[in-house]
C-alpha positions in Angstrom: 4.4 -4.6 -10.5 4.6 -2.3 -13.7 3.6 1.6 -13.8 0.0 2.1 -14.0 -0.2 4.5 -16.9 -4.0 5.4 -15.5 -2.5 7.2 -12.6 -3.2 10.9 -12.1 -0.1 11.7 -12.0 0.4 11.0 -15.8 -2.7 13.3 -17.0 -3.6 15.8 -13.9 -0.7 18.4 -13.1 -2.0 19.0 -9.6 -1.2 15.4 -9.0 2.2 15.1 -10.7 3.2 18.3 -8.6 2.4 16.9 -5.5 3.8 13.3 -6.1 6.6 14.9 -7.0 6.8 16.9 -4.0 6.2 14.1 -1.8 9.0 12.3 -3.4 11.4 15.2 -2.8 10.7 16.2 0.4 9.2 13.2 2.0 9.9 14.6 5.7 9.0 18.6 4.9 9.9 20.9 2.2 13.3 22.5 2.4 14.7 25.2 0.1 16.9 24.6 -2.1 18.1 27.8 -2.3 19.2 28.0 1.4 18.8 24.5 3.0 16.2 26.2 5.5 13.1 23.9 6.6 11.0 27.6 7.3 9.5 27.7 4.0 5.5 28.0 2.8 3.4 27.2 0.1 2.5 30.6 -1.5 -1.4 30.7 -2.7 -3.4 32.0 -6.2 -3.1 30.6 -9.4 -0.4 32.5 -10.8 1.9 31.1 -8.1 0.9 27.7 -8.3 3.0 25.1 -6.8 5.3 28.4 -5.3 7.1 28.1 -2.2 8.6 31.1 -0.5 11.5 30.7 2.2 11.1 32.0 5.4 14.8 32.7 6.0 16.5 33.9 2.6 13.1 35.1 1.2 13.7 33.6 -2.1 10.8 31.6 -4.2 11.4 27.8 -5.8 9.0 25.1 -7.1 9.5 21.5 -6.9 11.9 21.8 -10.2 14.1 24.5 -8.9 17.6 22.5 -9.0 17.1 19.5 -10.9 16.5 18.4 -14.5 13.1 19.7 -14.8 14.1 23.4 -13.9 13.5 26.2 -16.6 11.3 23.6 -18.7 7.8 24.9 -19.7 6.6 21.2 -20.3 3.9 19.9 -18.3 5.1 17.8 -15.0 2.3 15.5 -16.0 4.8 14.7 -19.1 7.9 14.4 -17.3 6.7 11.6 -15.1 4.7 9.7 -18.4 8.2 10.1 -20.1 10.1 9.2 -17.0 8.3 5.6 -16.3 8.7 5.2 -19.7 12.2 5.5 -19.9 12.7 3.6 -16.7 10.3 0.4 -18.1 11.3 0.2 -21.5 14.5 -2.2 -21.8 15.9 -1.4 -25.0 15.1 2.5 -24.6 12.6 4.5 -26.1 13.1 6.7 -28.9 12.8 10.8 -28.5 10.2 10.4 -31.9 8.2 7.7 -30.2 8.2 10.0 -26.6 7.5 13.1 -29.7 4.0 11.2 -30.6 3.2 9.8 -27.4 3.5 12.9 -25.6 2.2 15.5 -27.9 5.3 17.5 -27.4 7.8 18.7 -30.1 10.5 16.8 -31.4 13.3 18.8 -30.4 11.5 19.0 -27.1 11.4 14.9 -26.6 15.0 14.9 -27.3 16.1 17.6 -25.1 13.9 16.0 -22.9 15.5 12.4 -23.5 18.5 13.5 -22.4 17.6 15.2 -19.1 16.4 12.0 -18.1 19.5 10.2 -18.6 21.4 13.2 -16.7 19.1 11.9 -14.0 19.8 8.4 -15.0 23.5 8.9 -14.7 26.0 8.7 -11.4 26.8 11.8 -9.3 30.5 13.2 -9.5 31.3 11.6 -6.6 34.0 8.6 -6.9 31.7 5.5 -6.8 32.4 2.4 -4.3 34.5 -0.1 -6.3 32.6 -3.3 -7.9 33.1 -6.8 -6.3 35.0 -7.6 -3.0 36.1 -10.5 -1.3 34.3 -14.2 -2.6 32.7 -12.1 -6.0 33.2 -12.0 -9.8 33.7 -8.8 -12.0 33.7 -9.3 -15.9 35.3 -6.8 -18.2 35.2 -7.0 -21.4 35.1 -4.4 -24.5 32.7 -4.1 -27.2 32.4 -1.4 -30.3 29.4 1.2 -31.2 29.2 1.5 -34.6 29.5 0.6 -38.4 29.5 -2.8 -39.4 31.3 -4.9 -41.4 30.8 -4.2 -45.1 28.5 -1.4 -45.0 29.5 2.2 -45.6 26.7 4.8 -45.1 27.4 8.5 -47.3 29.9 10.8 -46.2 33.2 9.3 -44.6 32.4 11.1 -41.4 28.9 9.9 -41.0 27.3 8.4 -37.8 27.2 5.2 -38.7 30.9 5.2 -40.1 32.7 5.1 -37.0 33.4 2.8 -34.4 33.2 3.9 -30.7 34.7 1.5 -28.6 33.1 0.8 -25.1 34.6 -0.8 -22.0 32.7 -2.0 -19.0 32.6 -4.3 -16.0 29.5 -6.1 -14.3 29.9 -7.7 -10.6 28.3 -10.7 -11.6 24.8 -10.7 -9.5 25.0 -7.0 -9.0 25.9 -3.5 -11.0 27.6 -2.8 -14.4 29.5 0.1 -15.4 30.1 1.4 -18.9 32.9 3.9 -20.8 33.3 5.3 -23.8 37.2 5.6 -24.4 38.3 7.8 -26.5 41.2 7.4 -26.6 43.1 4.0 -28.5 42.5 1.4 -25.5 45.7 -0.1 -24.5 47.2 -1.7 -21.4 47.4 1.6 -19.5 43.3 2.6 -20.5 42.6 -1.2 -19.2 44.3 -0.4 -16.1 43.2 2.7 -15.1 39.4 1.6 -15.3 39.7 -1.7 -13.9 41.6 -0.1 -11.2 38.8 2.7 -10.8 36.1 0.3 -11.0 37.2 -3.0 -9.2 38.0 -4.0 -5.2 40.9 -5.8 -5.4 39.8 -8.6 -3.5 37.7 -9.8 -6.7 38.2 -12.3 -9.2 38.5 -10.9 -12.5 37.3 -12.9 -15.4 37.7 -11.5 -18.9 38.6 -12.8 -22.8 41.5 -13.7 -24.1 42.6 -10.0 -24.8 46.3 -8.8 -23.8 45.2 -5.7 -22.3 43.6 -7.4 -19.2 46.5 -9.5 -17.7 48.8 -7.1 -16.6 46.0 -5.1 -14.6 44.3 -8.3 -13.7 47.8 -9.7 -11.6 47.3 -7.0 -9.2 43.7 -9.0 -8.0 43.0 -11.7 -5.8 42.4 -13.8 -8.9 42.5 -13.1 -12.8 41.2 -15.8 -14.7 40.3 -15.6 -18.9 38.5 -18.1 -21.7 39.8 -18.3 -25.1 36.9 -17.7 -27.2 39.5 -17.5 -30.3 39.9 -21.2 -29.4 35.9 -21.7 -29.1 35.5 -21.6 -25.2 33.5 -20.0 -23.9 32.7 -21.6 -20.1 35.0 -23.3 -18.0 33.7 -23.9 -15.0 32.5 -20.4 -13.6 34.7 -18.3 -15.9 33.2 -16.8 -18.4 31.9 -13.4 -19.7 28.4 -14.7 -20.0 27.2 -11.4 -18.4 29.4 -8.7 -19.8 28.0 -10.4 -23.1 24.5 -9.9 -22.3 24.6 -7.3 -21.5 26.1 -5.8 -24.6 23.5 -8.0 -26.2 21.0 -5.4 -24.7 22.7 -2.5 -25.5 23.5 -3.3 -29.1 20.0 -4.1 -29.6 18.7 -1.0 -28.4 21.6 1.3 -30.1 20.5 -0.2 -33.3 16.6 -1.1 -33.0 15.8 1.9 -30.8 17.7 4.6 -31.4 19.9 3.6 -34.8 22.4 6.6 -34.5 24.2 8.2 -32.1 27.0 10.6 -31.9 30.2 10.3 -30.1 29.2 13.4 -28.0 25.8 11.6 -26.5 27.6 8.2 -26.2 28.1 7.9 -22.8 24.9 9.7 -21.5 23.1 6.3 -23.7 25.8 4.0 -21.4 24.6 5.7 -18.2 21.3 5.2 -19.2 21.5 1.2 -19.8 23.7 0.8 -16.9 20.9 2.0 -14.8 18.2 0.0 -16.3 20.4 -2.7 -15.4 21.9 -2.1 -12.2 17.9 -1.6 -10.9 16.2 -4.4 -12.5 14.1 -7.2 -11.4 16.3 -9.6 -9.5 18.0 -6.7 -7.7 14.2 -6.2 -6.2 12.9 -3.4 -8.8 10.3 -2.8 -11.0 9.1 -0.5 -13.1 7.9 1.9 -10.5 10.7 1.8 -8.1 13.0 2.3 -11.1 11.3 5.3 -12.1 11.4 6.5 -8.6 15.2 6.3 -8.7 15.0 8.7 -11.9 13.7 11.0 -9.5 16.2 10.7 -6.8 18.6 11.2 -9.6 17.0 14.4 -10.6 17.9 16.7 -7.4 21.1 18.6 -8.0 21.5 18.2 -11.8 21.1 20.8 -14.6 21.6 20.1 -18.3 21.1 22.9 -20.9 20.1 22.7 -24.4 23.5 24.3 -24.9 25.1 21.5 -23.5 24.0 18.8 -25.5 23.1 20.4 -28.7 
């Protein structure tokens, strides 16, 4: 099942306000100011979509508190923008959403990015990857120039490298980084550490930053793909490479450039396409209903990201 683009919800805002409603508060509005359930829809057209709490007296919408707060664009939009995100595998670009939606430029953009923000994990820690009996694949990659091209001005976009670590539980979730820092031993560590149960099998390359982090698993196990192999059995990093694949292909086809600042808001967003796609029991629909979820709780300001 895909998103019907000739839902209400995408053209009428009186239906995107109440979908999105309905997805908030699917047992009863609550405020968000206060966490009371005593709060009513306020009437007239000037207060449209108003609620006002029974208990600290204060006034909200369905945006107050999330990603779509203080934003003057249509809801309408948001959701058209939202499934669009959520269904398109390689991304979308902010001048594609810029046509599509009638909006401003600098509006799609900001707008792109909110959507990751809703796209990307909570502050809490996460529940490590694999357990007992599963695979996790880490592996690095780089974000950047290539080989034998140099684009003007040493300190241009597309002159630097950005290296990028992540893991996959083969079967279920990845996660991505962008280090900063010159990954060693001790950056290996620390993630794989973070990220991992220790009751998984670790596969990865050849690389010497893995091995001394990998002892400390159930299993660490490696292919030599200096030496041309690539499968041995069920080692490999089949996954970790395709999806890399994936996110190359969109970082160059999609969106072409992309500052160090934004890189890991671009991760979060593949690594949710990902972790919610088809064979985990998602579609398009569901996905962008996850967006949603995501939304509550977050704020992002043009400050922020600009």
């Amino acid at each position: 099942m895909t998103a019907d683009l000739t839902n209400p919800i995408f053209t009428n805002e009186a239906a995107a306000i109440a979908h999105l409603e309905h997805s908030r508060w699917p047992n009863g509005v609550s405020c968000p100011l206060c966490g009371s359930d005593k709060a009513k829809k306020m009437g007239g057209q000037t207060q449209a979509g108003m609620f006002l709490c029974g208990d600290c007296r204060g006034k909200f919408t369905v945006r107050t508190g999330t990603i779509w707060e203080r934003s003057h664009i249509p809801m309408h939009k948001w959701l058209l923008a939202t499934h669009l995100m959520a269904a398109s595998k390689k991304g979308i670009s902010a001048h594609q959403l810029h046509r599509m939606l009638g909006i401003t430029y600098k509006s799609a953009w900001f707008m792109a990015h909110r959507i990751r923000e809703a796209m990307s994990p909570t502050d809490a820690p996460a529940e490590p990857m694999g357990g007992e009996g599963k695979i996790v694949e880490m592996d690095e990659t780089y974000i950047g120039k290539k080989r034998g091209r140099k684009l003007h001005g040493k300190n241009h976009p597309g002159n630097i490298k950005h290296t990028v670590v992540a893991l996959v539980e083969r079967g279920g979730p990845v996660r991505s980084f962008h280090v900063k820092d010159p990954l060693n031993k001790k950056v290996a560590r620390e993630i794989m550490f973070a990220n991992a149960d220790k009751a998984s099998d670790i596969v990865t390359d050849e690389a010497t930053i893995y091995p001394a982090a990998g002892a400390h698993f159930i299993q660490h196990s490696s292919v030599n793909h200096s030496a041309k192999e690539y499968v041995r059995g069920d080692i490999h990093t089949n996954t970790i490479e395709g999806v890399f694949s994936v996110l190359k292909r969109g970082m160059v086809g999609t969106y072409q450039h992309c500052s160090e600042q934004h890189l890991q808001r671009y991760l979060n967003e593949f690594d949710f396409r990902y972790s919610t796609r088809t064979k985990l029991g998602f579609n398009d629909t569901t996905r962008a209903a996850e967006i949603l979820k995501g939304a509550e709780g977050k704020r992002l300001t043009y400050r922020q990201v600009a």
